[in-house]
C-alpha angles and dihedrals in degrees: 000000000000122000112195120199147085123280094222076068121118094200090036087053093051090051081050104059086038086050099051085032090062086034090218120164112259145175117214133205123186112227110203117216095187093057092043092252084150092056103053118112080248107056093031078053085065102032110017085191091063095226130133138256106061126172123198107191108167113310079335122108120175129175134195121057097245090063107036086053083049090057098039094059083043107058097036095041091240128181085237081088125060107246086244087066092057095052085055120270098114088118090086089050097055086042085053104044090040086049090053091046094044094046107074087034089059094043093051089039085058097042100052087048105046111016106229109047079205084072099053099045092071102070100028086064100049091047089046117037134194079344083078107060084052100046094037097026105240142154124223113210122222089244081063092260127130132223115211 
């Protein structure tokens, strides 16, 4: 396994400690943004977005901290993971962490367009369903009302 990224790095810290936690076997290669490391046919080879850290794990390459720590714990059946994860239910964990990182994209998205999220909710609602309150987080009330 490679990680690529920067220690001053918040994400590439967090691959780090998951990385000596597990105690699995790395290679590491600083990637220096200031120098434009991240830019380079090479790297983007690896992360077309640019961004550290990367993991190269096999034919495997994952980006984004949140993921290469899922897979991590994964492979190597860390307690970084609850027991029930590892049975299988890790579908419900992704749903949840891509909710949380859709939500206020979605939100702000709404709100630069269209001024009031109040406004927007509304039909979004109505178009989406029940599909709503899970992609803009909220809550219908039983009078038919909603709750941003």
């Amino acid at each position: 396994m490679k990680l690529y990224g920067d220690p001053g790095s918040g994400s590439t810290r967090r691959v780090l400690a998951a990385l000596y936690h597990i105690g699995a076997e790395f290679d590491f290669e600083q990637i220096d943004l200031f120098k434009g490391d991240n830019r380079t046919p090479e790297f983007l080879a690896l992360n077309p977005n640019g961004t550290i850290p990367v993991l190269v794990d096999g034919g495997t390459v994952l980006f984004e901290a949140s993921a290469i720590n899922f897979h991590l714990a994964e492979k190597f059946r860390s307690d970084l993971l609850p027991a029930v994860v590892h049975a299988g239910f890790m579908e419900t964990d992704i749903n949840a962490h891509m909710r949380d990182a859709i939500k206020p994209l979605l939100r702000n998205l709404c709100i630069k367009r269209f001024g009031r999220l109040d406004e927007v909710i509304a039909p979004i609602l109505f178009l989406a369903g029940p599909a709503a309150s899970y992609i803009t987080g909220t809550i219908i009330d039983a009078d038919g009302g909603y709750n941003v």
